[in-house]
N, C-alpha and C positions, 0 to 999 in steps of 0.2 A: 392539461393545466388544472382542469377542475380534481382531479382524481390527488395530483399532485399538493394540494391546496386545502383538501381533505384529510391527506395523512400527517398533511405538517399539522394542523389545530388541533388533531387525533393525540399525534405525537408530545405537543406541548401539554396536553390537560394531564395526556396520561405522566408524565415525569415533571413536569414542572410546577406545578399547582402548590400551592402552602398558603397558610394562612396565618396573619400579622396576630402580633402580640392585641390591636382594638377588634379583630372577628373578622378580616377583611382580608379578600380572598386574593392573592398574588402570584403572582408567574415570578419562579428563579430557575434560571436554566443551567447555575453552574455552582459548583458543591462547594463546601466550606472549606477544604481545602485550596483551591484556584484561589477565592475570593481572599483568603490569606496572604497567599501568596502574594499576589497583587499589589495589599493594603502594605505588607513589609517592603517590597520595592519600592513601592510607592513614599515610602516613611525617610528609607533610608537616603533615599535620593532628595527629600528635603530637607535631612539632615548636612548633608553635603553640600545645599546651595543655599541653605536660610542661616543665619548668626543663633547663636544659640544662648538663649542668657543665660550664667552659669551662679548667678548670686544667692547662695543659700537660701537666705530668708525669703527670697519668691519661692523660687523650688520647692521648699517647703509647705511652702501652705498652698501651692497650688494643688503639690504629692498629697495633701492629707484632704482636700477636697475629693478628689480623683478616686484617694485609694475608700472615701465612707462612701461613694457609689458603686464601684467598683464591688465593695462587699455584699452589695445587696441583690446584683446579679443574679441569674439562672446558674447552676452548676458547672456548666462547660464553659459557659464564659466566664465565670468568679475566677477558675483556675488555672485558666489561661497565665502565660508571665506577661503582664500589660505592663509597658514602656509610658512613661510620662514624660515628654518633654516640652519647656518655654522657648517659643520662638523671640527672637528681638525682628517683632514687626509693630510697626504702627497702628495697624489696623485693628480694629476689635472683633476679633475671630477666635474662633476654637476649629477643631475637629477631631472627630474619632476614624478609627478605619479599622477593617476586616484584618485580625489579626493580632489583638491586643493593642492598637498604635492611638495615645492621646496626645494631641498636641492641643498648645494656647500659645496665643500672643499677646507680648507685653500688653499693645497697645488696648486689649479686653478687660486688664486688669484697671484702664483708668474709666472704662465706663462701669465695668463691674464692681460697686462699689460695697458692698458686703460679701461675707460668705455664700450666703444663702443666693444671691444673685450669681457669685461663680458655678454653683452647684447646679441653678439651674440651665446655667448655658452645658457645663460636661455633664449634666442628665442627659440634654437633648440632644447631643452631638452622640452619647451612647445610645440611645434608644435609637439613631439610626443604624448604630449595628446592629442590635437588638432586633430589628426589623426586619434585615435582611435588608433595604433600602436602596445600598449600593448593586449587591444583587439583582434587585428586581428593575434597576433603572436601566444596568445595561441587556438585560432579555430585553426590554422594553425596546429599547433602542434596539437592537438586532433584528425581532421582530416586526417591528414598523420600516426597517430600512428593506426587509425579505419583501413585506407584502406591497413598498413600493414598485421595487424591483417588477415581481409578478406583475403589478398596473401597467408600467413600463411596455412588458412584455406583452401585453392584452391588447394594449392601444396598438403595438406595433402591428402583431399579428391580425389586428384586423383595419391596418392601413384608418386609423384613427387622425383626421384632421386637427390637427393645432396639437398633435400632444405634446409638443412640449412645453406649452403652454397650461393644457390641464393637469402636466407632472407639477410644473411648480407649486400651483394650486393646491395639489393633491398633497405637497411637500407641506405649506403653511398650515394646510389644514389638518394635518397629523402636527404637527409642533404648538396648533394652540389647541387643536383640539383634545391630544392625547400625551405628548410632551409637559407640556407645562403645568394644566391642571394635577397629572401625577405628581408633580415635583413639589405642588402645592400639599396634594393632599400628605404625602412623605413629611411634609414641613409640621404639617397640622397633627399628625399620630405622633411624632417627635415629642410634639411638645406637650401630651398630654401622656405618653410614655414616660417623658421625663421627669414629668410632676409627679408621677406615684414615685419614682423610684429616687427622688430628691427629697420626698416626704419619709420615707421609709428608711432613709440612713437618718431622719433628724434632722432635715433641713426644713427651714419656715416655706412654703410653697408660694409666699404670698412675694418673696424675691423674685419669681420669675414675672412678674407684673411688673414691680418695682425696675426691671431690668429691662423691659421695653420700653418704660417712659422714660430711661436714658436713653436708649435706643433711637429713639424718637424725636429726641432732641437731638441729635448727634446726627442725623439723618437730611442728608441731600436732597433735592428734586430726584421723587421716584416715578418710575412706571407705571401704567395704569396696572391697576391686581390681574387683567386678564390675562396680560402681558410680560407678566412677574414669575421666577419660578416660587416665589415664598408670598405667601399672603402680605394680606396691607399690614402695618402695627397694629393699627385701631384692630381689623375684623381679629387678628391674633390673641393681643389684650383684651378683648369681651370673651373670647373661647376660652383664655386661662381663668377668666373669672367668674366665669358659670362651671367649669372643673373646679374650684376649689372647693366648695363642700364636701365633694366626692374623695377628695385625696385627704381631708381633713384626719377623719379615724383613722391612716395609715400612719401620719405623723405620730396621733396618740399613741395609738398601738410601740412606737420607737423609743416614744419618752419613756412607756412600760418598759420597756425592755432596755431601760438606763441608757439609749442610743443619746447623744450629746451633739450639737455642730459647737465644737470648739476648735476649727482653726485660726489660727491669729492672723488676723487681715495686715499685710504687708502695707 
């Protein structure tokens, strides 16, 4: 067991190890091909069960959102063919996926009330492809279900009292312990990902603040943050507003280079 248990950590450091776009060291166990693959499934088949709003003038200026991030991209993903499409859902959602796939929903565009505010939600839905994100969530989860398993296995093999009771334990306690603050910290690189590369197409960075205090207002009875896979608003909004000097000179840098946010808000 122990020998076994050794080559698997051996295993994963030696092929799955990468490092995030903020310096921070992650596990993806499966290639950009799969993860593709996946995201286009994934796309097409919510193409097929979600209504799809077809009215130009959204389209439009979501397309010309999408495509000034879109351009500021790494080179393998600039040239990807990225698919943009508007959901007719209520909810105020975006998402990117492994493979060129953006979506938005209508109902984004009534809390997202500027450009700049649209830009920074598809910054940060990109910046988790960017990331690897999707990637590193499911190692993650494979990896914690393996080394359950192996616990499983332990307690049995040595005629362990109440284990199944300490499996469960062992279960909550990988889900807060290592599930969710992940999912947190993904949330938290996202958004400071997205703010360089929301700055650097020309967009005001100071919208993605602006876009949580709808947020916020718009926002239900939550969870406690421990509890949460996304941070609270507030701890969110204080992190985008101690980043903002830092992504400031990339905006300049944009306006240098005649970069413009002129899409016309629907």
């Amino acid at each position: 067991m122990k020998n076994w248990v050794l080559g698997l950590c051996i295993g994963v450091l030696m092929c799955g190890c990468k490092t995030s776009p903020t310096g921070r060291t992650q596990i993806a166990l499966y290639s950009s091909t799969q993860m593709a693959e996946l995201g286009n499934a994934s796309f097409e088949e919510l193409k097929k069960s979600t209504p799809i709003e077809n009215e130009p003038t959204v389209n439009t200026y979501v397309q010309c959102v999408a495509n000034k991030i879109i351009n500021e991209l790494p080179n393998e993903l600039r040239n990807q063919q990225w698919e943009v499409v508007v959901f007719k859902d209520p909810t105020a959602n975006a998402f990117a996926l492994p493979g060129g796939k953006i979506g938005v929903h209508t109902g984004l565009l009534e809390v997202a009330k500027s450009q700049h505010q649209l830009a920074a939600v598809i910054g940060h839905e990109v910046a988790h492809v960017i990331a690897e994100h999707a990637n590193e969530r499911m190692s993650q989860g494979a990896l914690v279900q393996t080394g359950l398993q192996l616990g499983s296995a332990a307690l049995q093999m040595g005629e362990v009292q109440y284990r199944g009771e300490i499996m469960q334990a062992l279960g909550l306690g990988a889900q807060l312990g290592i599930v969710l603050p992940f999912s947190r910290s993904h949330e938290s690189e996202a958004d400071i990902v997205g703010l360089e590369y929301m700055a650097k197409a020309g967009f005001d960075p100071n919208g993605a603040v602006l876009l949580w205090e709808n947020m916020n207002k718009n926002a239900g009875e939550r969870q406690p943050e421990f509890l949460s896979t996304h941070p609270a608003p507030e701890n969110r909004m204080s992190k985008l507003k101690q980043a903002l000097p830092k992504v400031a000179p990339l905006l300049e840098q944009a306006k240098a280079e005649g970069k413009r946010a002129n899409c016309k808000v629907v």
